[in-house]
C-alpha positions as CSV (number, residue, x, y, z in Angstrom):
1,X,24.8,82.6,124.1
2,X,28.2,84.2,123.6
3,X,30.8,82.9,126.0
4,X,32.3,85.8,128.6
5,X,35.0,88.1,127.8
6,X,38.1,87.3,129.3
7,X,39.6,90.3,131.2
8,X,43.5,90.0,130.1
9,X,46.3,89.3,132.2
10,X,49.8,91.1,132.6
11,X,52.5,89.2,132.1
12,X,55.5,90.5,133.8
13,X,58.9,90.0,131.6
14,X,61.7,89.2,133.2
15,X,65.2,89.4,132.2
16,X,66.3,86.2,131.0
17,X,69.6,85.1,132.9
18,X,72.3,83.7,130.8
19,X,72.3,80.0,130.2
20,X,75.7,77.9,131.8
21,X,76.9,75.0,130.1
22,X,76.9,72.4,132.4
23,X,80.4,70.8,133.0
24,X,80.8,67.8,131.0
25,X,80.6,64.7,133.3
26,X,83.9,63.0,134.5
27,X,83.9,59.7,133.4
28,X,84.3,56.7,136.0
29,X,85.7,53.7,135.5
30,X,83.0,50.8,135.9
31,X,84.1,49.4,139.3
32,X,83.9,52.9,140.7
33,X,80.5,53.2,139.6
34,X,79.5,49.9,141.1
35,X,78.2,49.6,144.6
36,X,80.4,47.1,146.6
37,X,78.9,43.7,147.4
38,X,77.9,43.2,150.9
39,X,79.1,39.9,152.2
40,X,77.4,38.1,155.4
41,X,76.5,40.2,158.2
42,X,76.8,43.4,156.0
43,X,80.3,43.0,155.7
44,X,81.6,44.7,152.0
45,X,83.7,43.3,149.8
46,X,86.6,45.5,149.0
47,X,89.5,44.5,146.7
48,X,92.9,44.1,148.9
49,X,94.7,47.3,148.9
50,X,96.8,49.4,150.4
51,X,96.0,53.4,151.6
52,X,93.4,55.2,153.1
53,X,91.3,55.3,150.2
54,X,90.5,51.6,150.1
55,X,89.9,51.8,154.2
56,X,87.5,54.8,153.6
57,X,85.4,52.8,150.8
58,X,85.1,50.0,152.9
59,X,83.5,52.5,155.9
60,X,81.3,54.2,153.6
61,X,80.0,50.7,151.9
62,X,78.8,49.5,155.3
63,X,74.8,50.1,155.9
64,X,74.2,53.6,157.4
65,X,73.8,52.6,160.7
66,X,75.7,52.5,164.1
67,X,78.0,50.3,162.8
68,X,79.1,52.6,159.7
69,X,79.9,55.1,162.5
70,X,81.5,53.0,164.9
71,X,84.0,51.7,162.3
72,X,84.6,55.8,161.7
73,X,85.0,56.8,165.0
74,X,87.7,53.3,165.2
75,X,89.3,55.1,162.1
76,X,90.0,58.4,164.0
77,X,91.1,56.8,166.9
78,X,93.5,55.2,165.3
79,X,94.6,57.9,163.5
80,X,94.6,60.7,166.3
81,X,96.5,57.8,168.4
82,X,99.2,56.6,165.7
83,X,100.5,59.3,163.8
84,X,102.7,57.4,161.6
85,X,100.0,54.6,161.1
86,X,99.5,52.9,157.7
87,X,96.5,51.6,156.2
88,X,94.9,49.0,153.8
89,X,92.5,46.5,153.0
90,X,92.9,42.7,153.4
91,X,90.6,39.6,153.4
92,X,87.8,42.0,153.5
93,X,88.4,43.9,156.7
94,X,90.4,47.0,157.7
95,X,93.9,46.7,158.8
96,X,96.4,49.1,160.5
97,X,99.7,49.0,161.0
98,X,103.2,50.6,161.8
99,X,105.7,50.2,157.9
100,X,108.1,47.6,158.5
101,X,106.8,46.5,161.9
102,X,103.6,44.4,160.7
103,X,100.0,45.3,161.6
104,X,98.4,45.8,164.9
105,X,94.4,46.2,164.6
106,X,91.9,44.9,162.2
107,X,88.4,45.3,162.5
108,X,85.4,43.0,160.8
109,X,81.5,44.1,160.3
110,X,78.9,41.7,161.3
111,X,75.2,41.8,161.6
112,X,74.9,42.3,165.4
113,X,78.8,43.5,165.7
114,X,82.0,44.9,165.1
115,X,85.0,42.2,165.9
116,X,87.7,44.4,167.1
117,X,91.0,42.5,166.8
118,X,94.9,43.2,168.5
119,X,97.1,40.6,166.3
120,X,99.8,40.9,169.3
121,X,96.9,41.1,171.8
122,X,98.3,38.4,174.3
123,X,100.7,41.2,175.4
124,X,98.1,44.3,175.9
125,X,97.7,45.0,179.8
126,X,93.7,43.9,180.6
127,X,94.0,42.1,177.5
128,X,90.5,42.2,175.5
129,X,87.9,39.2,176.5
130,X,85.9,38.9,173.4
131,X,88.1,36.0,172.0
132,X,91.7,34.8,172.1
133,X,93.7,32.9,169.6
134,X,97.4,32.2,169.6
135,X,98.5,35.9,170.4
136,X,95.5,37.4,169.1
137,X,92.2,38.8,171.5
138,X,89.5,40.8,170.3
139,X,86.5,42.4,171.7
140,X,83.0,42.0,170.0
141,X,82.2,45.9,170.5
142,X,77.9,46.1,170.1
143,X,75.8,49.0,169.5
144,X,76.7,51.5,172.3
145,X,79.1,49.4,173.8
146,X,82.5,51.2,172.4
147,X,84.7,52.1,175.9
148,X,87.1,55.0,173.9
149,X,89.3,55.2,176.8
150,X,89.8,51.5,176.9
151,X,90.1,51.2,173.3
152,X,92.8,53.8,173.3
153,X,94.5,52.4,175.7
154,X,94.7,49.1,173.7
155,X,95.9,50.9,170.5
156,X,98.5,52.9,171.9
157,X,100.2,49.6,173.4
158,X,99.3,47.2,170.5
159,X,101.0,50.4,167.6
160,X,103.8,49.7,170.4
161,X,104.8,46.1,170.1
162,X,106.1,44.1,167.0
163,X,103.1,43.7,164.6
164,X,101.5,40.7,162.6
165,X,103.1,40.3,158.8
166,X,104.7,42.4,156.8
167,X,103.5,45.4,155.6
């Protein structure tokens, strides 16, 4: 038995589009290319610099959760607060600060946490009640638990006083 005639098909042509080369790739250097290390509590280790770039790879290294986008909302409060505010990495946390009056805030991921810290805090009005230290206070700020108005408040009147070190 002879197998059945197929019935032929149109093929429809269509105009072939012109090919783009693709770009050629930008070449990164190796520690861009490498995914920061995440220290306990989810903390990331970022090499001490100065700038908002090396505050912005510390943000973005944190896990994608509610503490990625606390520390973000932090940075633009900062920011929207403290015009002339300067930026930069150290001892693995955030820090901010006014040039040539020292540094005011620092923040710190942890597992459960975000430690908020005022280096002059002695001398804020409703000082924070997380923790104290010499003239430091800072406020553990959990999941849900950021009070903006408060928080501006603090960082308007730390950005005021003489900061911690030099920077």
């Amino acid at each position: 038995m002879a197998a059945p005639a197929r019935k032929p098909t149109a093929v429809a042509q269509k105009a072939a589009a012109p090919v783009q080369k693709a770009a050629p790739a930008k070449k990164l250097p190796a520690a861009a290319l490498a995914k920061p290390v995440l220290l306990s509590g989810d903390n990331p280790q970022i090499a001490k610099a100065d700038g908002d770039a090396p505050v912005q790879a510390y943000i973005a290294a944190i896990p994608d959760d509610w503490r990625r986008s606390l520390c973000a909302r932090l940075d633009a409060l900062v920011e929207a607060n403290v015009p002339q505010v300067t930026k930069a990495v150290r001892w693995n946390s955030p820090f901010y600060g006014i040039a040539g009056q020292g540094w005011f805030l620092g923040y710190h991921v942890f597992a459960k946490f975000i430690k908020v810290s005022f280096f002059k805090g002695a001398s804020l009005k409703h000082a924070p009640e997380g923790g104290s230290g010499e003239d430091a206070r800072w406020i553990n700020v959990h999941e849900g638990g950021l009070d903006e108005a408060q928080m501006v408040a603090w960082i308007r009147q730390a950005a005021a006083l003489p900061g911690w070190g030099k920077n």
